[in-house]
N, C-alpha and C positions, 0 to 999 in steps of 0.2 A: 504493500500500500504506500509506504512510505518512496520508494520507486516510481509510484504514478503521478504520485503528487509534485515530486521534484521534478520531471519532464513537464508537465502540465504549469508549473511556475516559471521553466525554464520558454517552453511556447508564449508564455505570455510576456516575459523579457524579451522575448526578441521581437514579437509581435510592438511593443513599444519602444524600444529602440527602432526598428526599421520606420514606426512612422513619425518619430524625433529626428531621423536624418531626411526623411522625405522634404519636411516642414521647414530644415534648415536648407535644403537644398535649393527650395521654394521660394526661403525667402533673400537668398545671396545676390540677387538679380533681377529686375525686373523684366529683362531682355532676356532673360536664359529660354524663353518658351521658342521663341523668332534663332537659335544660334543654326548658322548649318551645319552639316556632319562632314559634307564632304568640301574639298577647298584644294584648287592644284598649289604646289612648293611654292610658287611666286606668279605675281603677276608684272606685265609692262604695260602702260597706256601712254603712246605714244602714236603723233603724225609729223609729216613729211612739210606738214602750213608754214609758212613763213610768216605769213599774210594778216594784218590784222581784219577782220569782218565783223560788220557791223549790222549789216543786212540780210536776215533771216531767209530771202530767197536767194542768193546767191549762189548763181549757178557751179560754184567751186565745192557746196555743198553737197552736190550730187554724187561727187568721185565715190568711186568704192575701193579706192584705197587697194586694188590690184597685184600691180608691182611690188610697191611699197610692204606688200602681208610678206609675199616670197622672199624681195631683200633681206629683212628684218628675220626669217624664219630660217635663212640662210647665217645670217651674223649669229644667231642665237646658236645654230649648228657650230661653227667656227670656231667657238670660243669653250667647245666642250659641252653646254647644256642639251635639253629634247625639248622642239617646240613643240604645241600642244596647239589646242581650239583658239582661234581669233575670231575676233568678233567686232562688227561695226559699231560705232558710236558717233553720235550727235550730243559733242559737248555746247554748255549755255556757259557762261562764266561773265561773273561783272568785272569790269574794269574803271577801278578807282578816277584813274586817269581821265578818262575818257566818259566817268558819268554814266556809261549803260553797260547794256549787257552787249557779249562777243559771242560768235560762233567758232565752232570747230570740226569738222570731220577727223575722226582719228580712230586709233583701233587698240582693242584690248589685245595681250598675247601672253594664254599660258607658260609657265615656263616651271620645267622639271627638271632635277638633276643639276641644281644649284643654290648656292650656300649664298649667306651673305656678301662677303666680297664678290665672286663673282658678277650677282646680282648688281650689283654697284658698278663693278666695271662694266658689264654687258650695256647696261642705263647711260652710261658717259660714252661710249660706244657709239649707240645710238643716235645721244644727243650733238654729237661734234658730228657724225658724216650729216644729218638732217636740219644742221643749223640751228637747235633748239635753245632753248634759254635752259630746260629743265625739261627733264624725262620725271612721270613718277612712274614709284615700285612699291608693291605691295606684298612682305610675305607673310604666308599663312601661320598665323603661332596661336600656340593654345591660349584659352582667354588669361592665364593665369601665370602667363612666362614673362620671367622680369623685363625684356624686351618687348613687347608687348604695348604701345602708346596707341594704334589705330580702329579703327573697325568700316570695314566695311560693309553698307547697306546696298540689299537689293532690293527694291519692288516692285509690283506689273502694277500696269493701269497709268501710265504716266506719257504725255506728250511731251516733246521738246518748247513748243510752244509754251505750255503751261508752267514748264518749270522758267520759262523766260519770265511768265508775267509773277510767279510768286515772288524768283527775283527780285525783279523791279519794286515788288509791296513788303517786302520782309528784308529793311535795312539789316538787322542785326543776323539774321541769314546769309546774307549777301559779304558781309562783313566778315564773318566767321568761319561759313563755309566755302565759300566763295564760289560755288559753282558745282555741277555735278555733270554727268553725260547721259543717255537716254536708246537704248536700243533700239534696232529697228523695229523689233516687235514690243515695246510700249514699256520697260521695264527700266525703272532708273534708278542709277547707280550714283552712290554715294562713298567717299572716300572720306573720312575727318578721322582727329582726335578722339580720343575715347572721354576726354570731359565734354565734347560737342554730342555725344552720343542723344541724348535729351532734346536739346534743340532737332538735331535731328530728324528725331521722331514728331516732333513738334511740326517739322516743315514736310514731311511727308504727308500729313493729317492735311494742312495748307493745301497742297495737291491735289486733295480728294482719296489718296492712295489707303488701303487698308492694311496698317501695320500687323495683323495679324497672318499676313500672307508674306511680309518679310522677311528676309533670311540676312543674318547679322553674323559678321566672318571677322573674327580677330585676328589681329597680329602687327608689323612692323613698316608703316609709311616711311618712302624718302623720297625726298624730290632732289635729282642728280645733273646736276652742271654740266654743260657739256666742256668744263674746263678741265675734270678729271680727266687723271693720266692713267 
């Protein structure tokens, strides 16, 4: 008897323990529901523009960025890495300078089978033959790695147009994050700081987008000079 009773108090410790760590698990994050599983080693977001663009039709917007997937998927070979999925992007971005918002045609590029430095030189790479002021990169790190400062957000349901005009109505948006990019199938991508994490979500709501359908990807932003050697 005394045998039943000690398994039967032992089931019900664990029964409360397992939902004391659920609870705490629960409540470590408000964002843990939205995290994704899967996430490739690094990413590049990078175009070939020189150009500043101010004009939302602009027929330089059309390119699909071609040539420029192969070169770049070629240098990523080069240098030791394995390219992965690219993908088109219509970036919006404010400019201080100039008072409004700017276009960009550019392209996302998996990249596998690279460490940090690499990453960094592949990025200065990039940005010297393309003329760039700055390449960013983004790797994938668990939410919880000291390195760790970015998050990347995805969500459907988003125009390029529309994140133009939140832009344009959400100074402190515009100031902060400064800008995002926009799939061609309607899904826009967010690059910030992990204290922007909030705003954020805040300016996706702006949008009309349902945070509930987004997928938030931790890990290590840099924006790389094309002065790296």
């Amino acid at each position: 008897m005394n045998h039943v009773i000690a398994r039967r108090r032992l089931r019900l410790l664990s029964t409360t323990v397992a939902a004391l760590m659920l609870s705490i698990a629960g409540a470590q994050s408000t964002y843990a529901h939205s995290e994704a599983q899967d996430c490739p080693t690094a990413e590049i977001f990078a175009t070939d523009n020189t150009a500043i663009i101010t004009d939302p039709d602009d027929p330089r917007l059309d390119t699909r960025l071609t040539r420029f997937r192969h070169e770049v998927r070629g240098i990523i070979r080069a240098h030791g890495a394995r390219p992965g999925h690219s993908e088109l992007l219509d970036g919006v971005f404010w400019s201080g300078e100039l008072q409004q918002a700017t276009y960009e045609r550019s392209r996302e590029f998996d990249v596998d089978g690279v460490g940090r430095d690499g990453l960094h030189h592949l990025a200065g790479v990039i940005a010297k033959r393309y003329e760039q002021e700055a390449v960013l990169t983004f790797r994938c790190l668990p939410r919880t790695s000291p390195e760790t400062d970015a998050v990347e957000i995805e969500v459907p349901g988003v125009s390029a147009s529309a994140l133009r005009e939140a832009l344009v109505a959400d100074p402190e948006a515009r100031e902060r994050l400064g800008g995002g990019s926009v799939t061609l199938d309607g899904r826009l991508i967010l690059v910030s700081q992990v204290a922007d994490l909030p705003l954020a979500r805040a300016f996706t709501a702006e949008l009309g987008a349902d945070w509930e359908q987004a997928e938030v990807r931790y890990g290590d932003r840099e924006f790389v000079s094309r002065s790296v050697r």
